[in-house]
MIMI-798571 format. One record per residue (C-alpha): residue in one letter; z, y, x. Coordinates in steps of 0.05 Angstrom, whole numbers, padded with zeros to 5 digits, always signed. Layout:
BEGIN
aZYX
...
***
This chain:
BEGIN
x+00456-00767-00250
x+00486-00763-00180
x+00556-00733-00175
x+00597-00733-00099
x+00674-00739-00087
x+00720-00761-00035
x+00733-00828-00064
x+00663-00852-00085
x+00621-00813-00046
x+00559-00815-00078
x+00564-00831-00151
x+00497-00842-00185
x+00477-00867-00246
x+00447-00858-00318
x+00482-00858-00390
x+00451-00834-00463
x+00469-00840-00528
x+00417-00852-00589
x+00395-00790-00635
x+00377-00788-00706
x+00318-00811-00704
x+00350-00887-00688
x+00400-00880-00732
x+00427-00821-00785
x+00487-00877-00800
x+00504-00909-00735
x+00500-00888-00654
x+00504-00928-00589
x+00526-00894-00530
x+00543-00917-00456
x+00526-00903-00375
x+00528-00938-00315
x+00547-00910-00241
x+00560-00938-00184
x+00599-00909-00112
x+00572-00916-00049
x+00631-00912-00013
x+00674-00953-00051
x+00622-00995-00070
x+00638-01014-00143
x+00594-01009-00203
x+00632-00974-00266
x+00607-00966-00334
x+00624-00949-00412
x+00597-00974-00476
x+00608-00957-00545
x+00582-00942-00610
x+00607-00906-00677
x+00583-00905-00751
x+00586-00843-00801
x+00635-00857-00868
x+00623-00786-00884
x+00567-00728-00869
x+00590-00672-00900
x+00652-00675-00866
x+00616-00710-00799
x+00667-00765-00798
x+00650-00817-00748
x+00695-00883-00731
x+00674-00895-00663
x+00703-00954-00611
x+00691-00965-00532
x+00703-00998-00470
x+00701-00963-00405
x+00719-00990-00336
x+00713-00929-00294
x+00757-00879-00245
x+00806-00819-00272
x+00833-00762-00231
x+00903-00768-00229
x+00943-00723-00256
x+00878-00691-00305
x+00886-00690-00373
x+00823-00680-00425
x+00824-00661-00492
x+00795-00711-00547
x+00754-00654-00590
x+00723-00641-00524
x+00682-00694-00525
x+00627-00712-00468
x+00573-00657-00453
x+00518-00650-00409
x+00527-00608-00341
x+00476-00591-00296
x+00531-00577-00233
x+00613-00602-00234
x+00631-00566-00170
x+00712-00591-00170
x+00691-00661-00169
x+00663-00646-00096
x+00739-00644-00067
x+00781-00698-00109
x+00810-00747-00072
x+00866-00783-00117
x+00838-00823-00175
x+00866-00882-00212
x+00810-00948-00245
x+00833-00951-00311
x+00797-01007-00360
x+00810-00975-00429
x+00795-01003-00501
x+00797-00953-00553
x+00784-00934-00622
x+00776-00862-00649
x+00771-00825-00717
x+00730-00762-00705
x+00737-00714-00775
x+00716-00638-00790
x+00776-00637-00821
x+00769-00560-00855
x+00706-00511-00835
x+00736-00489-00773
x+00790-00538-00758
x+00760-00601-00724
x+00803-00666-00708
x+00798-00724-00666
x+00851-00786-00673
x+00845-00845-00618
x+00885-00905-00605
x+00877-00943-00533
x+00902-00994-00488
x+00890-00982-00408
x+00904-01024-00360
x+00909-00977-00297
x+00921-00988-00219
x+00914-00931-00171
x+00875-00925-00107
x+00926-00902-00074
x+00992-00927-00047
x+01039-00910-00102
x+01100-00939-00142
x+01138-00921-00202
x+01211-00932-00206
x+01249-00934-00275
x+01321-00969-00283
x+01312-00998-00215
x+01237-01032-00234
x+01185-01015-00199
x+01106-01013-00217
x+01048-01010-00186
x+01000-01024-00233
x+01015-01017-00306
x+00990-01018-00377
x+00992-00966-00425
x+00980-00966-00504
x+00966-00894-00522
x+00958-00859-00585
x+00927-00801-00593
x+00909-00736-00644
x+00882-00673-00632
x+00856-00606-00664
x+00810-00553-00655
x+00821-00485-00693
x+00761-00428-00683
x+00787-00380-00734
x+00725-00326-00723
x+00670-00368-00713
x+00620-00379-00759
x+00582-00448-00790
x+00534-00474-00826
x+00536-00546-00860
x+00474-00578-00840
x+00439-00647-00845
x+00487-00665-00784
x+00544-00639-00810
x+00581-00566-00795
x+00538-00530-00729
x+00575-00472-00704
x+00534-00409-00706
x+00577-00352-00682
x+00627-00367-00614
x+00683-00329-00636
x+00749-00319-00607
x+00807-00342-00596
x+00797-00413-00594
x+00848-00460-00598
x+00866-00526-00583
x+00932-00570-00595
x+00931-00642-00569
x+00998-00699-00580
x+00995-00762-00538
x+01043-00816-00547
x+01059-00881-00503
x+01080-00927-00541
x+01129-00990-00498
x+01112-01064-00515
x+01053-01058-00567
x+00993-01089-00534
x+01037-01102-00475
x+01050-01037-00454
x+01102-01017-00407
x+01123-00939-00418
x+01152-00899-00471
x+01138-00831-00463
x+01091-00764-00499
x+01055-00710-00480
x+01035-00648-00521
x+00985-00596-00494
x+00962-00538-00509
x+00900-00498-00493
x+00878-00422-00522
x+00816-00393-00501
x+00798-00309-00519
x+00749-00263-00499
x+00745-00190-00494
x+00669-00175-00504
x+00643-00108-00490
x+00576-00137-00486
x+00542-00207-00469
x+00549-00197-00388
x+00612-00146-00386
x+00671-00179-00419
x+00744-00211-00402
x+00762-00264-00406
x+00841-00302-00415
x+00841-00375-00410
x+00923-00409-00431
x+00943-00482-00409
x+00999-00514-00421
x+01029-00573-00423
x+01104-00621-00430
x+01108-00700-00415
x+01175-00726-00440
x+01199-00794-00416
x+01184-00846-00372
x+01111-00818-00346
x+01070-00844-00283
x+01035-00794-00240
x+00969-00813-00266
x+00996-00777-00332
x+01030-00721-00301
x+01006-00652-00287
x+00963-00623-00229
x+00945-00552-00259
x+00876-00556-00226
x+00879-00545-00145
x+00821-00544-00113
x+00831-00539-00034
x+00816-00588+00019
x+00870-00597+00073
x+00833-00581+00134
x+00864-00533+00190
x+00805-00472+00185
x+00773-00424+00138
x+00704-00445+00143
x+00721-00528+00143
x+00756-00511+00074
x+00692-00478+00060
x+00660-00515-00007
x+00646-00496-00080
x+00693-00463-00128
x+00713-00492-00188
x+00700-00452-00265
x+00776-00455-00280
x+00804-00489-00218
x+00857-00459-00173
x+00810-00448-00104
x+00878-00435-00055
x+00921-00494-00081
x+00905-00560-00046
x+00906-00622-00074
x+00957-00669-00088
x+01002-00606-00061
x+01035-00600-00133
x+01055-00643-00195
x+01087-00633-00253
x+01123-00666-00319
x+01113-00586-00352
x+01071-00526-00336
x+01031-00467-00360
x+00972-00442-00326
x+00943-00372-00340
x+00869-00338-00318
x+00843-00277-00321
x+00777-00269-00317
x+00731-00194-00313
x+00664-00200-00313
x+00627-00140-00289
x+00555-00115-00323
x+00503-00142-00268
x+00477-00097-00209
x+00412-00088-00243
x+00376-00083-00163
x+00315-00105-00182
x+00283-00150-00256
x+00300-00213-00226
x+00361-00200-00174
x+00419-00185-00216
x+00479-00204-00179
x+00550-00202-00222
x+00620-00179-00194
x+00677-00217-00222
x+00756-00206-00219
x+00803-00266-00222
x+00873-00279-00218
x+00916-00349-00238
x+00986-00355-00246
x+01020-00418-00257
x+01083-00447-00260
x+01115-00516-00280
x+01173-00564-00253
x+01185-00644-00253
x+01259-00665-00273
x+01255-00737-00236
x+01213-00730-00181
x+01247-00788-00140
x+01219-00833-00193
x+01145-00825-00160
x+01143-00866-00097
x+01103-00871-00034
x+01074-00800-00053
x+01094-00725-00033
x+01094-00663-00076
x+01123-00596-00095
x+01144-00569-00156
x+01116-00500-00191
x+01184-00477-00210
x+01173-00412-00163
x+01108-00392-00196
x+01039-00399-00165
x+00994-00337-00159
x+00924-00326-00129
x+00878-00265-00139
x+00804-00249-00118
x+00731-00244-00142
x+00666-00280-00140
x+00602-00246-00130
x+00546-00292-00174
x+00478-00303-00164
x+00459-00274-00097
x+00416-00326-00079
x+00384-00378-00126
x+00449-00386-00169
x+00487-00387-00113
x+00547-00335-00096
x+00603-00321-00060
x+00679-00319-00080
x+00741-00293-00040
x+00815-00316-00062
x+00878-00300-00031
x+00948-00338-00046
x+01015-00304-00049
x+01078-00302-00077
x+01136-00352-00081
x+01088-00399-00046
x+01056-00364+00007
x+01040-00400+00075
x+01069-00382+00138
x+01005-00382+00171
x+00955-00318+00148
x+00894-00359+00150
x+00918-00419+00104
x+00934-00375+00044
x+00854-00349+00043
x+00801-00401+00000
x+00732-00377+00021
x+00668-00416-00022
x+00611-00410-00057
x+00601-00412-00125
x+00545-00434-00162
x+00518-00410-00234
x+00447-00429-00262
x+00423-00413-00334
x+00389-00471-00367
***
């Protein structure tokens, strides 16, 4: 109900959807927030009805007029879910209003493969100064008409049909997920051709439920005529501010805590974490503080970056690494974690390659 960023400031508002017990057939879902520093209401509303229950098929359609980071990309099996704490959201700075109409096919399409097809048109302007320039035209604000598909493969879970269709009952791992986006020029006005195709894997090494590792694989390729607000980021999640302690904020779950924002874009990349978590210091019944080991790699390039005007960035070519730990639940939830960049893109100055924060992690 009340999210914070550099934009918006203060974002509050309230969103649902109906359960069952309106409707076994048909749903209604949509939120309102509104900014306080940029002092603009925003808001989403939609619906769906069920063709089919034993496969959960839903045809849904919406309309959203809201803010996207730029450069983010989600993945349509995803969906929306509840979370008590977004700690990222805190730092970004660089978002794009987008108004969006779309219309989406959601299908279990076997027991452990489920699929999600959408088709959209966006019109989209970004907050910040910013110009693309193709064959000597440029754009500021654009429209895109996007089309959509994506899959979700959990080969060793477990489920169980149920009144609401297939529940998983057993995480297992790996997980994967495939996602192909295409742009398509001139239908519903639209002004790019490009696609995208990403790729996420997700695998854990459990020794048991609070000492396991963890491997997380992103990756993704944008082919053709792409704005920013499509590209690549790979997750930074550093304020540019000259000291230790005034970059001092929360740490992301799967966020690069050394890498500042808006430092890097790219067209393709692949990010890789590693993740250890440690059996808790059993110090006393209730205080049970966890150690955990991390280190990201990632690495990416953009082949036209002269395309992107009025904005400066690097490239990944080099490779990005950053190691560390946290150290969870000392106080209330809240924790400590440590991370030091190095490698090709180490800083001349010591200080600026260390990302000091707190984390925060609360069981529900």
């Amino acid at each position: 109900m009340i999210k914070f960023n550099q934009y918006e400031g203060i974002r509050t508002g309230l969103g649902g959807t109906t359960n069952d017990a309106f409707s076994k057939k048909f749903r209604i879902n949509g939120y309102t927030v509104y900014g306080f520093r940029d002092g603009r209401f925003k808001f989403s509303v939609g619906g769906g009805f069920r063709v089919a229950p034993k496969t959960n098929t839903w045809i849904n359609v919406s309309y959203t007029d809201d803010l996207q980071e730029t450069g983010s990309t989600t993945f349509l099996t995803d969906g929306r879910f509840f979370q008590f704490f977004e700690p990222r959201l805190l730092n970004i700075d660089l978002f794009h209003k987008h108004v969006t109409k779309s219309v989406a096919v959601e299908h279990q399409l076997f027991n452990k493969v489920s699929s999600k097809a959408e088709f959209s048109v966006s019109k989209i302007s970004p907050t910040y100064e910013y110009e693309f320039n193709s064959n000597n035209t440029t754009l500021s604000d654009f429209r895109l008409s996007m089309a959509k598909v994506a899959f979700q493969w959990s080969p060793f879970s477990n489920f169980n049909q149920t009144e609401k269709g297939l529940k998983e009952t057993k995480y297992g791992y790996p997980k994967f997920t495939l996602q192909y986006s295409k742009s398509i020029k001139n239908a519903f006005k639209g002004d790019f051709n490009f696609s995208k195709i990403d790729f996420r894997t997700i695998h854990k090494f459990i020794s048991e439920k609070d000492n396991y590792s963890e491997i997380t694989l992103v990756s993704g390729l944008a082919n053709g005529d792409t704005p920013l607000t499509h590209m690549y980021h790979a997750y930074p999640n550093n304020i540019t501010k000259e000291t230790i302690m005034q970059r001092f904020s929360v740490a992301g779950l799967n966020s690069f805590e050394t890498m500042y924002f808006n430092e890097f874009f790219s067209d393709k990349f692949a990010t890789i974490q590693l993740k250890r978590f440690f059996k808790p210091f059993n110090i006393t019944e209730r205080y049970k503080p966890q150690l955990v080991l991390i280190t990201r790699y990632a690495i990416g390039d953009m082949k036209q970056p002269e395309k992107h005007e009025n904005v400066t960035f690097k490239s990944l070519k080099k490779g990005y690494t950053e190691s560390g730990f946290e150290l969870n639940k000392l106080f209330f939830g809240f924790g400590l974690s440590f991370t030091y960049r190095y490698g090709a893109y180490h800083l001349p100055e010591f200080t600026d390659n260390i990302a000091l924060k707190f984390t925060f992690n609360v069981t529900l």
